[in-house]
C-alpha positions as CSV (number, residue, x, y, z in Angstrom):
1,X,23.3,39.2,157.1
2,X,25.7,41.1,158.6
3,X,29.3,41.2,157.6
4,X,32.6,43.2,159.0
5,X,33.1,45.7,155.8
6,X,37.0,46.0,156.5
7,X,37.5,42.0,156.7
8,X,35.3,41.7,153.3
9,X,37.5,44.7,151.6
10,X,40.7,43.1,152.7
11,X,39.4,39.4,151.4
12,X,38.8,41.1,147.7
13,X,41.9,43.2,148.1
14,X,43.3,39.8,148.3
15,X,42.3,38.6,145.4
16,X,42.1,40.9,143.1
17,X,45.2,39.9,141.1
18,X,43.5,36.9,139.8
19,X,40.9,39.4,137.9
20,X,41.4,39.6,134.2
21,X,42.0,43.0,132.4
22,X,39.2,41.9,129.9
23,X,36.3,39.3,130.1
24,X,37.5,36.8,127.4
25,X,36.8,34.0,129.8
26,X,33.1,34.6,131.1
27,X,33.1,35.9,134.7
28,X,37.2,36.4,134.7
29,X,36.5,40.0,135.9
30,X,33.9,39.2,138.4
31,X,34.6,38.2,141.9
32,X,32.7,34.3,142.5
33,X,31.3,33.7,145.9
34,X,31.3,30.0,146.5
35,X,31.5,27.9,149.7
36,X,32.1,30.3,151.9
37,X,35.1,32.0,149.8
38,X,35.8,34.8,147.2
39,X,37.6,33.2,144.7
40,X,39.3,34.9,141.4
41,X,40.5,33.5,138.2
42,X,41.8,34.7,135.1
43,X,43.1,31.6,133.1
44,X,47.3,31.9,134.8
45,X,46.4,32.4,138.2
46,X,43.2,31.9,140.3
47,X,42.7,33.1,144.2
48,X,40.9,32.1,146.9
49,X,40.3,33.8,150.4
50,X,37.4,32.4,153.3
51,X,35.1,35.4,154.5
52,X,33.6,34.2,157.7
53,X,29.8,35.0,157.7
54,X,29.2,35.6,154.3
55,X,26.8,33.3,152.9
56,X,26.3,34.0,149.0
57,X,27.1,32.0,145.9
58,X,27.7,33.3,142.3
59,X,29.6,36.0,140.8
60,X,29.4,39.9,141.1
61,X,31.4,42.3,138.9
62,X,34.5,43.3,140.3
63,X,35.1,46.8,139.7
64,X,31.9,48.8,140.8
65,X,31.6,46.8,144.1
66,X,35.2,47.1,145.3
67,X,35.4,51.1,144.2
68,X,32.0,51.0,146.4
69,X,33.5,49.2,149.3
70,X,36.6,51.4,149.0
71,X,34.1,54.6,149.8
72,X,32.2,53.4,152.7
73,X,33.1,54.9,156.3
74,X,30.6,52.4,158.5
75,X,32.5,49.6,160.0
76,X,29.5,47.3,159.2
77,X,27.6,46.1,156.4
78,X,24.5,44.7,155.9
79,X,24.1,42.4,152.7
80,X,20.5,41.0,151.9
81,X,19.3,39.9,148.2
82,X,15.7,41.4,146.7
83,X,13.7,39.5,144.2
84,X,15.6,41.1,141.4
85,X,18.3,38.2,142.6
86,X,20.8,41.6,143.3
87,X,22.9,41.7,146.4
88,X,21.9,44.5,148.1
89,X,24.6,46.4,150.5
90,X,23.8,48.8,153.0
91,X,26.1,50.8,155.0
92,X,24.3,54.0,156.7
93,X,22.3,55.8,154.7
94,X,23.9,54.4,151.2
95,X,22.3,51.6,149.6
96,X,23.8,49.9,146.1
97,X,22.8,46.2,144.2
98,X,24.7,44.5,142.6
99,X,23.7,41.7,139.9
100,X,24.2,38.1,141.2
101,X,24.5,35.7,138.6
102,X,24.0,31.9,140.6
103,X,25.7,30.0,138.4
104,X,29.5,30.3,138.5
105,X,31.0,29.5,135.0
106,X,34.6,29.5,135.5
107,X,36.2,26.3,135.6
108,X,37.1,26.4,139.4
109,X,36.5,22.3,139.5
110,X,37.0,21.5,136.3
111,X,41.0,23.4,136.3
112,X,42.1,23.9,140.3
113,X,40.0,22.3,142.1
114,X,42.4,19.0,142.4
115,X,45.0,19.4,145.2
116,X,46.9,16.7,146.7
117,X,48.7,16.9,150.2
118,X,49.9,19.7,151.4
119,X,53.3,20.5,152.3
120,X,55.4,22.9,153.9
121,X,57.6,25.3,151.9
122,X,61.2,25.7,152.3
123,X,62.0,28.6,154.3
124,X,64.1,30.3,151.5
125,X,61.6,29.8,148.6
126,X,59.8,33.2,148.8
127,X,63.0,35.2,149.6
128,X,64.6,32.9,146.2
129,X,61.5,33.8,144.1
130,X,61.9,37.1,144.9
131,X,65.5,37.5,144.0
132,X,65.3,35.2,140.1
133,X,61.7,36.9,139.2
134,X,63.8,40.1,138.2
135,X,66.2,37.8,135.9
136,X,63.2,36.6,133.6
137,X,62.6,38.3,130.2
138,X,59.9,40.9,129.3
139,X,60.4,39.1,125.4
140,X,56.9,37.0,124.6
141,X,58.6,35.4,121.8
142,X,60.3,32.8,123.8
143,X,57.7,31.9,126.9
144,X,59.9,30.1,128.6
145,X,62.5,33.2,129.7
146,X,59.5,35.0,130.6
147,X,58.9,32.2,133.3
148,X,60.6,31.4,136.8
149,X,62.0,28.1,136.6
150,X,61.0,25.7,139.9
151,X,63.0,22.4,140.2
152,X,61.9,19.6,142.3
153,X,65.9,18.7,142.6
154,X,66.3,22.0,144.5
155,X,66.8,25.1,142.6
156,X,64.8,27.8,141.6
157,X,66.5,29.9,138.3
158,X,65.5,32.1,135.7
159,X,67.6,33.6,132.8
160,X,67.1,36.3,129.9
161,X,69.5,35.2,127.2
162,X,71.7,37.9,129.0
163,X,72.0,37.0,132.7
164,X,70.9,34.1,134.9
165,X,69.9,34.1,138.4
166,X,70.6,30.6,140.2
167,X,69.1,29.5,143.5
168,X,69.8,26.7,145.6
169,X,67.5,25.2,148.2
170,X,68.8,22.7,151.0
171,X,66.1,20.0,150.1
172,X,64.2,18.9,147.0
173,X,61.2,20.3,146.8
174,X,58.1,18.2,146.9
175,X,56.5,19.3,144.0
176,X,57.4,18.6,140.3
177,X,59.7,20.4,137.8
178,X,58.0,23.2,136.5
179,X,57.6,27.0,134.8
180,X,55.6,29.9,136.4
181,X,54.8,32.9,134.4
182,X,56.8,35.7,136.3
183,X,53.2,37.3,136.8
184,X,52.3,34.8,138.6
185,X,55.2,34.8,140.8
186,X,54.8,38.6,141.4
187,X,51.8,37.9,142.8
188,X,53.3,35.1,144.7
189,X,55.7,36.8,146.9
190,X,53.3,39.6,147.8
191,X,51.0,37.3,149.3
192,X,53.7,35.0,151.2
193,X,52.2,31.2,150.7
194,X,54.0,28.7,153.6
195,X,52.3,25.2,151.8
196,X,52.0,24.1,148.4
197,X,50.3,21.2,146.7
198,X,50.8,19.5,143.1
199,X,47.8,20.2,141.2
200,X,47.1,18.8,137.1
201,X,48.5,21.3,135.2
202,X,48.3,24.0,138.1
203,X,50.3,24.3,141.2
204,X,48.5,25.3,144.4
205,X,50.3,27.7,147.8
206,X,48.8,28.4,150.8
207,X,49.3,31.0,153.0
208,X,48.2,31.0,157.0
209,X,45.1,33.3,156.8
210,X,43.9,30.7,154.0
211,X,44.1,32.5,151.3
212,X,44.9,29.7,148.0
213,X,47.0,31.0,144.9
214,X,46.6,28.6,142.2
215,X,49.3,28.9,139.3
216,X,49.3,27.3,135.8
217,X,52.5,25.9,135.3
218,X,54.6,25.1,132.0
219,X,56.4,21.8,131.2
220,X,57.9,23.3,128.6
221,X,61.9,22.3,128.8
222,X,64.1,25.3,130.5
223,X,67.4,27.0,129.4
224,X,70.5,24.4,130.1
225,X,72.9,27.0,132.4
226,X,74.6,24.1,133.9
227,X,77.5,24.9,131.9
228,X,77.8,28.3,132.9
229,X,77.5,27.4,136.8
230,X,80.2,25.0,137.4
231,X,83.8,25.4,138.9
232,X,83.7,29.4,138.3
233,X,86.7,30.8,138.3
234,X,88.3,33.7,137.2
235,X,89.5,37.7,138.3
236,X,88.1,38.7,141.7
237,X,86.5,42.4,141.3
238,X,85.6,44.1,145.1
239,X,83.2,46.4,144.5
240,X,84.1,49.6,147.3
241,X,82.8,49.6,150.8
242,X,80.9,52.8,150.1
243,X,79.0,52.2,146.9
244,X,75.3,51.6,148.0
245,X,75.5,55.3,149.1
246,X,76.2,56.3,145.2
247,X,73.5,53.8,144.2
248,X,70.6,55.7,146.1
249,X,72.1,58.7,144.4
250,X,72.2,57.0,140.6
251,X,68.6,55.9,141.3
252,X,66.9,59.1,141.5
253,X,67.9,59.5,138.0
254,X,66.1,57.0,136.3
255,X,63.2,56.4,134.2
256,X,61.0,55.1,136.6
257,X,57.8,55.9,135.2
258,X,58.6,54.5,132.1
259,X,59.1,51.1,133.0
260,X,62.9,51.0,132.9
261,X,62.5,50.9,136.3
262,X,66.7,51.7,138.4
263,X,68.8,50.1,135.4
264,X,72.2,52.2,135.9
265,X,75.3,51.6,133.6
266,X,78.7,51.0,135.3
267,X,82.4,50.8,133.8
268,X,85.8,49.4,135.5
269,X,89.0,50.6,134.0
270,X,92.4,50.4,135.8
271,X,91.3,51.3,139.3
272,X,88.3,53.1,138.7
273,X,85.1,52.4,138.6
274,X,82.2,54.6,137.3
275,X,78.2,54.8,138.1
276,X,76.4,56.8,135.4
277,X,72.1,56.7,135.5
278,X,69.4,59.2,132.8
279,X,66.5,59.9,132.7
280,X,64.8,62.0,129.9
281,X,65.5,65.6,131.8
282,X,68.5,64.4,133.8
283,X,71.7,62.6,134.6
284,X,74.3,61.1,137.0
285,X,78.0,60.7,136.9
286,X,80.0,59.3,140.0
287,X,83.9,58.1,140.3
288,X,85.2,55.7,142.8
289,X,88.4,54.5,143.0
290,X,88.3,50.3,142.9
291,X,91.5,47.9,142.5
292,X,91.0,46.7,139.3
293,X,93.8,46.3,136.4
294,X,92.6,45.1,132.4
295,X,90.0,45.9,130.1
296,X,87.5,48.3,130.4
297,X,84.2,46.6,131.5
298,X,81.0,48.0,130.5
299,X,77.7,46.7,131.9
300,X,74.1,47.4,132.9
301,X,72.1,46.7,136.6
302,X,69.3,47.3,138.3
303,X,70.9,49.6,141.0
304,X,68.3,47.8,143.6
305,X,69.2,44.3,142.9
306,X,73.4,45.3,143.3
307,X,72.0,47.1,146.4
308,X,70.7,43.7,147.3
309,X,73.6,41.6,146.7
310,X,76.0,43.8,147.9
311,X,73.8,43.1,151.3
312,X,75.4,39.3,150.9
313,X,78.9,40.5,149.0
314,X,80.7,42.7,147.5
315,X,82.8,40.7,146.0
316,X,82.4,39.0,142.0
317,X,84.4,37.1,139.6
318,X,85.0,38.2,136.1
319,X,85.9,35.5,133.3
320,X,85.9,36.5,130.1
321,X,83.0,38.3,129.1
322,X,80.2,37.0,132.5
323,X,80.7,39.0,135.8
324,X,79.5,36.5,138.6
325,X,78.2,37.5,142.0
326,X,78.1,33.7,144.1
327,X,77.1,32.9,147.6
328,X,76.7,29.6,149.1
329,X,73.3,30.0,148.7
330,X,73.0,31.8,144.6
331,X,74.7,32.5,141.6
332,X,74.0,35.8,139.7
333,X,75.9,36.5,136.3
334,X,75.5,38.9,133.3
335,X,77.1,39.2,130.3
336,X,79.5,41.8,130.0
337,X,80.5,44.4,126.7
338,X,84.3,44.4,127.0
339,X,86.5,46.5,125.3
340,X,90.2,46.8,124.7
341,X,91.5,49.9,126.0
């Protein structure tokens, strides 16, 4: 058969984030061709994405036969399997196999394979995952924080014992309370899902080429921040008109590499307020003036989120030691180290 080599890259381009790092469930790094779909699954999140014309069934190791599909020039493959039971590609004058084993041994039907009806997202759930995934904790101690919290009532939050990030949709949403692994969501908003459907023990999204993400959820009961996201009041801090230019500044000197991705550190005392970033070789220092009068505020940001919410407002609320950021739409707060001057 002949199949389009640029359509089947894309397909396991697709799914490659449902590949393990390490086999510890058989065939979790092996890309399973089954009903007329490429399908991925590594035990928190599974994938699935049609490839028209491609008539095979089992699994292929992953890694070989995309770094081989990555390589090839011709626009065309041709795929045949020789009594070896190898799929054998052939593009030009290259030739590679590939072992096929038949029988597909991850639990496709056994975990995802249940879906109920399908419905249609809100329009603001992507753009609300992306804004809470950065608010979930890196600590594996406590799973929950390291989780996106979805509830059917209408609001999508996640919080690190330091900070919570509160969305609000305009409608419940139609599938049950639940906790996705931050991973998972990652993985989510790249691929843009418009549908979802309850699954047992897994929710499943849809997206209009086709392609299914599958995630295992948590029931596991969620931080209360009810308490601290109700009638919020307190000193009203306006952040200056010209500050997103300093943040592109502060952000070149940061530890990027390292993981510590843009966090900057910023102080307000009596009218001034002051952007300082590091990195191992380097460092930043900028003054602005701000109208501000009390104690000295210390706290720490990723400069691209306060890029991104100063794209909604400038404007927060300090009360006591929890600087709040509020639209109509979210709530973002962090704790605050306050000193007396």
């Amino acid at each position: 058969m002949k199949i389009n080599k640029e359509e089947l890259k894309h397909a396991l381009e697709i799914v490659k984030p449902g590949l393990a790092n390490k086999e510890i469930i058989e065939q979790s790094t092996s890309f399973a061709f089954v009903n007329g779909c490429v399908v991925t699954y590594n035990d928190e999140i599974s994938i699935s994405h049609p490839i028209t014309d491609l008539d095979i069934t089992g699994a292929i190791k992953a890694e070989e036969l995309y770094k081989f599909l990555a390589k090839i020039k011709n626009e065309e493959i041709d795929i045949t399997k020789n009594e070896k039971q190898e799929i054998v590609l052939k593009a030009g004058k290259s030739i590679s196999g590939f072992t096929l084993i038949e029988e597909i041994k991850l639990p496709l039907d056994e975990e995802i394979s249940v879906k109920n009806k399908w419905f249609k997202l809100p329009d603001k759930f992507i753009e609300f995952l992306k804004f809470v995934v950065i608010g979930c904790s890196s600590d594996v101690s406590d799973p929950k924080l390291i989780c996106v919290h979805i509830n059917k009532s209408g609001f999508i939050e996640s919080c690190d014992n330091l900070r919570i990030m509160h969305c609000k949709l305009d409608n419940e949403l139609p599938i049950d309370t639940c906790l996705i692994p931050a991973t998972s969501i990652n993985t989510l908003i790249k691929l843009n899902p418009t549908k979802v459907s309850e699954g047992n023990g897994w929710v499943h999204f849809r997206t209009k080429e086709g392609t299914i993400i599958s995630c295992r959820t948590y029931k596991e009961t969620f931080v209360d921040t009810s308490k601290y996201l109700k009638n919020i009041k307190g000193k009203k801090i306006v952040f200056p008109k010209s500050l997103n230019e300093v943040l592109d500044k502060a952000i070149i000197f940061t530890n990027k590499e390292q993981g510590i991705v843009d966090t900057i550190d910023i102080e307000i005392n009596e009218n001034i307020i002051t952007i300082k970033s590091k990195s191992d070789s380097s460092w930043f220092r900028e003054k602005m003036k701000i109208q501000y009068t009390g104690e000295l505020i210390v706290f720490s940001i990723k400069a691209s989120m306060l890029k991104d919410i100063l794209t909604y407002t400038d404007e927060c609320i300090l009360n006591k030691n929890i600087l709040y950021f509020q639209t109509k739409d979210w709530t973002y707060l962090t704790t605050l180290s306050i000193k007396e001057q």
